[in-house]
C-alpha positions in Angstrom: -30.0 212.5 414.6 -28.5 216.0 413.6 -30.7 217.7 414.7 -30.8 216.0 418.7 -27.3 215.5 418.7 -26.8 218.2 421.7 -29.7 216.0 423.3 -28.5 212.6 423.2 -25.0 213.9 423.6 -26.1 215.4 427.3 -27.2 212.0 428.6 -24.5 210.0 426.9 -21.9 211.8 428.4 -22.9 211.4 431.5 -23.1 207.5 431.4 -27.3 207.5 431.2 -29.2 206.1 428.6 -31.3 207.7 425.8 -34.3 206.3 424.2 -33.7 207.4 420.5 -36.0 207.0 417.7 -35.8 207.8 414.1 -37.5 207.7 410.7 -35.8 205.5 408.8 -38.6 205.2 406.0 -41.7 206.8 404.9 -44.3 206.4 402.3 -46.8 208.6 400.6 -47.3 211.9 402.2 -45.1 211.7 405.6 -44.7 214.7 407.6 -40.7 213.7 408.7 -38.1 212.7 406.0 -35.6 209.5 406.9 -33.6 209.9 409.3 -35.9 212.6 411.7 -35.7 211.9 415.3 -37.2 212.4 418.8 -35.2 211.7 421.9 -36.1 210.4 425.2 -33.8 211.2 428.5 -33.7 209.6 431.4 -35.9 212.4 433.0 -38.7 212.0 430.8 -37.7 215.3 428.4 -38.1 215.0 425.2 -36.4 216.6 422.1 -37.0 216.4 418.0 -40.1 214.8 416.5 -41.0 211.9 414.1 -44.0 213.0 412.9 -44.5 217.1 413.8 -47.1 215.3 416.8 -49.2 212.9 414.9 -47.4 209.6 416.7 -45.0 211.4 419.0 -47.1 209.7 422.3 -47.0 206.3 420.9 -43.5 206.7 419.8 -42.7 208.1 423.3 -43.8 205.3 425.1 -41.8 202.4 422.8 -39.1 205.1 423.8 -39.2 204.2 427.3 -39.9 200.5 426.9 -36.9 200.0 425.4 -34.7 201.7 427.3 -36.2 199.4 429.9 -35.4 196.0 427.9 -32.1 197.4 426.1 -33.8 196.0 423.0 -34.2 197.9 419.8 -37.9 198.1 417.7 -38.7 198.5 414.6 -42.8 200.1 414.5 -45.0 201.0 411.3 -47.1 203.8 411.9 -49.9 204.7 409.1 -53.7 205.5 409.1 -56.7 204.4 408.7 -60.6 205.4 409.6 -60.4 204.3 413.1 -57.0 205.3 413.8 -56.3 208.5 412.2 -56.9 210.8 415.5 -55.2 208.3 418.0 -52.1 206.6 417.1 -52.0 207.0 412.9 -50.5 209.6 410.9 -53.1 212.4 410.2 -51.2 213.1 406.9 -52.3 210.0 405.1 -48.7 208.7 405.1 -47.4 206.2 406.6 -43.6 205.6 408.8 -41.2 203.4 410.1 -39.7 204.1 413.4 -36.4 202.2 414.9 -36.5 202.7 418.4 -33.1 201.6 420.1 -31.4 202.4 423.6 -28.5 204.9 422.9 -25.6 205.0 425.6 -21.5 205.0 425.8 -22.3 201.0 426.0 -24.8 200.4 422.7 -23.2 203.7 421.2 -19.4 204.1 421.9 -18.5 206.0 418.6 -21.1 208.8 419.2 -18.6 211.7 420.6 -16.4 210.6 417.3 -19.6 210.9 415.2 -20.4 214.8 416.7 -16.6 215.6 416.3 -17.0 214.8 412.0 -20.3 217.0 411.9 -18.9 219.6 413.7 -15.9 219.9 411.7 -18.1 219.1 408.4 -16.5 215.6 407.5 -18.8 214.0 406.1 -19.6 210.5 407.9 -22.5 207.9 407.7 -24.2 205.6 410.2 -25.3 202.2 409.6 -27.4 200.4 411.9 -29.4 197.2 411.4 -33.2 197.5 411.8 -34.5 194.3 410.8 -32.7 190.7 411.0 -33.8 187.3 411.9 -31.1 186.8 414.6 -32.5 189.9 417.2 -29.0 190.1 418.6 -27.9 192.1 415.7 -30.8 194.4 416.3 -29.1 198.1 416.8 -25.4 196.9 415.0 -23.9 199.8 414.0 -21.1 200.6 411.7 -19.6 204.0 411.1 -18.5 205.3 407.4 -15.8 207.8 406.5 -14.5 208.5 403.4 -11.7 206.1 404.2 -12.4 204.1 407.2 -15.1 202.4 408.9 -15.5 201.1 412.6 -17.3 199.1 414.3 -19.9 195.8 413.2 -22.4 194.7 411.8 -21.8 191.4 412.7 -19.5 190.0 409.7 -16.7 191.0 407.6 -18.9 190.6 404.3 -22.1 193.3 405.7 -19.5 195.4 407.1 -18.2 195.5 403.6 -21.1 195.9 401.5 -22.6 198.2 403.7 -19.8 200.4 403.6 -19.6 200.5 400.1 -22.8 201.5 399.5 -23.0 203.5 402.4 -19.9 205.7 400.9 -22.8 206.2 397.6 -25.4 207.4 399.5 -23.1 210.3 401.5 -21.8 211.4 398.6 -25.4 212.0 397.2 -26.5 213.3 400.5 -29.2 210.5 400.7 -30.1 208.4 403.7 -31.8 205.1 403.1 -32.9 201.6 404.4 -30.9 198.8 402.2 -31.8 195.5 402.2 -29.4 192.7 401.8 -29.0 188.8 403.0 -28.5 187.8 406.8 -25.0 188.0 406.1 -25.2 191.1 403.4 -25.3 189.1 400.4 -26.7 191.4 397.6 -29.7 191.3 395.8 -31.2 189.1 398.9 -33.5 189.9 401.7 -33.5 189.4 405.5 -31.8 192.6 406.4 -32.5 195.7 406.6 -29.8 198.4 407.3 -30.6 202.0 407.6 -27.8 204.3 406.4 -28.0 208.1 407.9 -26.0 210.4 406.0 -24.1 213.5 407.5 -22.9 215.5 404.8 -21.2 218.8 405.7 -24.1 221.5 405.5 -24.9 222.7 402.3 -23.2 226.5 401.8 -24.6 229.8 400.6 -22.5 232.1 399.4 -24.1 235.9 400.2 -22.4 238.6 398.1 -23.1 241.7 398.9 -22.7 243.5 402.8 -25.6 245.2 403.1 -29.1 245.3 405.5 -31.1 242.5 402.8 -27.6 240.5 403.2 -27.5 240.3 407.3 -31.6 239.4 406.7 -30.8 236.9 404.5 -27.7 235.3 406.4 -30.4 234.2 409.5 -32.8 232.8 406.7 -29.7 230.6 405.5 -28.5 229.5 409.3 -32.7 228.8 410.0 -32.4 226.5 406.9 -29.0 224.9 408.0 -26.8 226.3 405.8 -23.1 227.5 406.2 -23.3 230.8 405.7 -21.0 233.2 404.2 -20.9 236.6 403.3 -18.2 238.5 401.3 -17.7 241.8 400.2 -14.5 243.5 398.9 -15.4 246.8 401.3 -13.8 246.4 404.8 -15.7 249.1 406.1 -18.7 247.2 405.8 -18.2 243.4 405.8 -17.7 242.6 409.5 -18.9 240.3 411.6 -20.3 242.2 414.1 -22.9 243.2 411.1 -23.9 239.5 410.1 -24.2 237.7 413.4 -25.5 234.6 411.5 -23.1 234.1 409.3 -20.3 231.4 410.0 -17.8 233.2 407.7 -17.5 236.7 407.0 -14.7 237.7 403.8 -13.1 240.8 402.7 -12.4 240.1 399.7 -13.7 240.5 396.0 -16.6 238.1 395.0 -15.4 236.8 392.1 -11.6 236.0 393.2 -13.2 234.4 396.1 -15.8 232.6 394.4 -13.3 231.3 391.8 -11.2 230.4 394.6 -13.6 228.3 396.4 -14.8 226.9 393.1 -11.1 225.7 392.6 -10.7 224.2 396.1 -13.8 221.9 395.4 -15.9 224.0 398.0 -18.6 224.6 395.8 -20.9 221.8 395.1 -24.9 220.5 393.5 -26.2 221.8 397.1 -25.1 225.5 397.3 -27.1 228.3 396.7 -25.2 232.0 395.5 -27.2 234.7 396.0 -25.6 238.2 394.6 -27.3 241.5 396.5 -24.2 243.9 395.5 -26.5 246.3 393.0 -23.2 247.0 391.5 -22.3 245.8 388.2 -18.4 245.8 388.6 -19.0 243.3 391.4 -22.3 241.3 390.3 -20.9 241.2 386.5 -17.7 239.7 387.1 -19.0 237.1 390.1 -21.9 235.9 387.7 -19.8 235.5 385.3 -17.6 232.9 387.6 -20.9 231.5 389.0 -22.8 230.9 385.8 -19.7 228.7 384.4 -19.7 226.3 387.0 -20.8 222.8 386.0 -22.4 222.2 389.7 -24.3 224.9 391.9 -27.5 224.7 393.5 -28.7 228.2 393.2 -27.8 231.1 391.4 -29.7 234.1 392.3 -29.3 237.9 392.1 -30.7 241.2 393.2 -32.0 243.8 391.3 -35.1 246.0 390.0 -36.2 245.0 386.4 -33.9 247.7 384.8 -31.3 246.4 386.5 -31.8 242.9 385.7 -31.8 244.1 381.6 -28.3 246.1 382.0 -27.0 243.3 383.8 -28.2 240.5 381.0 -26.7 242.2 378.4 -23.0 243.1 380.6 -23.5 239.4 381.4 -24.3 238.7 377.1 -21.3 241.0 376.0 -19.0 238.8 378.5 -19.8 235.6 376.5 -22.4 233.9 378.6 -24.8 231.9 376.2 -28.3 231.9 376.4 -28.6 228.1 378.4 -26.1 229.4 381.3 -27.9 232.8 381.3 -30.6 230.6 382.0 -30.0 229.3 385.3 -30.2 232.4 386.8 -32.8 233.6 389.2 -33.0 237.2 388.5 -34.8 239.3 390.1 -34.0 237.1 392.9 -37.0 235.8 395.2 -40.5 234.9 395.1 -43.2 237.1 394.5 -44.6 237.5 398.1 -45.1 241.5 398.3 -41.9 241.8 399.9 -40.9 245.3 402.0 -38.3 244.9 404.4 -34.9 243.1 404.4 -36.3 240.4 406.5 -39.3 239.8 404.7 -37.2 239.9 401.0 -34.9 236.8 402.7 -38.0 234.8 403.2 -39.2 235.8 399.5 -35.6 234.6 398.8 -35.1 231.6 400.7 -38.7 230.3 399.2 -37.6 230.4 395.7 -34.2 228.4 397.1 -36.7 225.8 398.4 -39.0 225.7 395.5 -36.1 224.7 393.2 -34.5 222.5 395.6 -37.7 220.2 395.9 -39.4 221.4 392.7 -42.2 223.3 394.2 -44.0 225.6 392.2 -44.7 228.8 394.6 -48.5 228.6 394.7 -50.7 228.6 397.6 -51.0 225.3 398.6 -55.4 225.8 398.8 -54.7 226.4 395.3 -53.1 223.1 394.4 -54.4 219.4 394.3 -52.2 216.2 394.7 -49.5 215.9 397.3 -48.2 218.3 399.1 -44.5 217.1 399.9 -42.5 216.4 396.4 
C-alpha cells in the first residue's frame, strides 16, 4: 500500500471510494512480493501494479465490481497452457489478490496510517481475507508498537493478531496468518493478512563528493533514507545532494558511533564509505565493522587502496571474520565510468547481498529467477 498511498489518499480525502487491491501471497516465481498494490479511483485511473501487467485487466475489473457491491474478494491468479496470455501469470507463479472498497467509511484509520509512515513509526495493518462469516470480510486492525485500534471482530483475534502482528514488523515481514474463526491458534478458518510498515531502511553515504550525490538518487530510487556526512562544510550541503533526506557536517565516525548508540542503525542498513581518505574511512570502518547488526558495509577505493586500508584497518585490531564483511572495492563489476553509472555498480552489489543474488547475467543462470 506504500507505494499508492498518495493515490488512495486523494480519493479518500475527498469522501470517494477506491477499489484497492493487493498481494497478499505468492508462490513460485511471482513478479510482485506481498503486500504490492494497484489502485482504482473513482475516475477509472489507475496506480501500482499486482503483477508488472500479467493480470492487471482482470484485477481491474474485480476492482470496480467491488466498489460497486462494497464487498471485499479474495482471487487466485496462476497459469496454465490455456491461460498464460489471457488472464494467468506469464511468470509461472501464481497470486492471491484481496480486493476490497477503501474509503473514510471501510477505512477510517487511513490518514493515521500515512501520518506513522511519514514520520517512520513503524505500524502494521491487519485485515481479514478469508472467513466463513463474509461480514468480517475487510476487518481491519491497526498495530503500533504499543497500541492497536480498531476490530477484527473479537477481543481474542484482535489479540492474537496483534501479537503476532508486533513479530512480523519488527522483522520487516508481511504475511497471511491463519487462525480459528475466532483467532484460536493453531486452527484454520481465517485468514488475516498483516502488511508491515517499517521505517525505510537507511544508508549512510560517507564521503561528499560527485560518486556520493550519484549514489544518494540510487538509494532514494531503492527507498532508502538517505544520508550523507562529511566533516568538510565547504562541501557537504544540501544543495549538492538533492536526494538525500539528511545531509551532516560532521565527522563519520562520531556520527556513525552516534547513530549506532541511539539504536538508528539496524540488520537493513547499508554504509557505503567514498571518502578516499584514510583518516576518515579508517576510523568510520573501524566503528562500522564492530557493529553486531548492519546490512552493508561497503567502501571505495582502487586495489592499492583497498591493501593500505586492510592493513590500517589490521593494525587497529579488526580480526580477520569482521574484516570480512566488508565489500571493498565497493560495487559490482559492471565496467563502471561515471559517478552515476558506479552507484548502479554499487547499489547492485547492495541488492545481490540483500536477496542473495549472485551478479551473473541472468541468460547465464538456470532455476528461478527471484530468491
Amino acid at each position: 500500500m506504500r507505494d499508492v498511498l498518495d493515490e488512495l489518499l486523494a480519493v479518500w480525502r475527498t469522501g470517494g471510494t477506491a477499489g484497492l487491491s493487493t498481494v497478499v501471497r505468492t508462490m513460485r516465481s511471482a513478479p510482485r512480493p506481498p503486500g504490492a498494490a494497484m489502485v482504482v479511483s473513482p475516475d477509472g485511473s489507475v496506480a501500482g501494479s499486482v503483477s508488472g501487467g500479467c493480470v492487471e485487466a482482470a484485477v481491474y475489473e474485480v476492482a470496480n465490481d467491488v466498489v460497486a457491491s462494497g464487498v471485499p474478494e479474495l482471487q487466485r491468479y496462476g497459469v496454465s497452457d490455456d491461460e498464460a496470455f489471457s488472464v494467468g501469470l506469464t511468470c509461472g507463479g501464481t497470486i492471491d489478490v484481496f480486493t476490497e472498497p477503501v474509503s473514510r467509511n471501510t477505512f477510517p484509520q487511513l490518514q493515521s496510517v500515512a501520518d506513522d509512515i511519514a514520520a517512520h513509526r513503524a505500524v502494521a495493518v491487519a485485515t481479514i481475507v478469508a472467513h466463513p462469516d463474509h461480514k468480517r470480510l475487510g476487518l481491519r486492525l491497526i498495530v503500533g508498537a504499543d497500541s492497536a485500534t480498531g476490530s477484527l471482530g473479537s477481543a481474542r483475534a484482535d489479540a492474537a493478531v496483534a501479537d503476532d502482528a508486533r513479530g512480523l514488523l519488527a522483522a520487516g515481514r508481511s504475511a497471511v496468518l491463519s487462525y480459528g474463526p475466532d483467532g484460536q491458534r493453531q486452527e484454520a478458518g481465517m485468514e488475516v493478512f498483516i502488511a508491515s510498515h517499517a521505517p525505510r531502511p537507511r544508508m549512510l553515504v560517507f564521503g561528499a563528493i560527485d560518486f556520493a550525490s550519484a549514489l544518494a538518487q540510487q538509494g532514494s530510487l531503492l527507498s532508502y533514507r538517505v544520508t550523507v556526512c562529511d566533516a568538510r562544510p565547504v562541501f557537504t550541503t544540501a544543495a549538492r545532494f538533492p536526494a538525500a533526506e539528511d545531509v551532516v557536517v560532521d565527522w563519520p565516525h562520531r556520527y556513525l558511533a552516534a547513530q549506532a548508540e541511539a539504536g538508528a542503525i539496524d540488520a537493513r542498513t547499508a554504509i557505503c564509505v567514498l571518502t578516499h581518505d584514510p583518516k576518515f574511512d579508517v576510523p568510520v570502518l573501524e566503528v562500522a565493522l564492530r557493529l553486531p547488526e548492519v546490512g552493508y558495509i561497503g567502501v571505495m577505493g582502487s586495489r592499492r587502496t583497498h591493501d593500505d586500508r586492510m592493513r590500517r584497518l589490521r593494525e587497529a585490531g579488526l580480526t580477520d571474520s569482521e574484516l570480512a564483511r566488508l565489500a571493498s572495492p565497493i560495487g559490482l563489476d559492471l565496467g563502471a565510468r561515471t559517478p552515476e553509472e558506479t552507484a548502479v555498480s554499487i547499489a547492485a552489489e547492495i541488492i545481490a547481498r540483500r536477496w542473495g543474488g549472485g551478479g551473473r547475467p541472468l541468460s547465464g543462470t538456470g532455476g528461478r529467477i527471484h530468491h
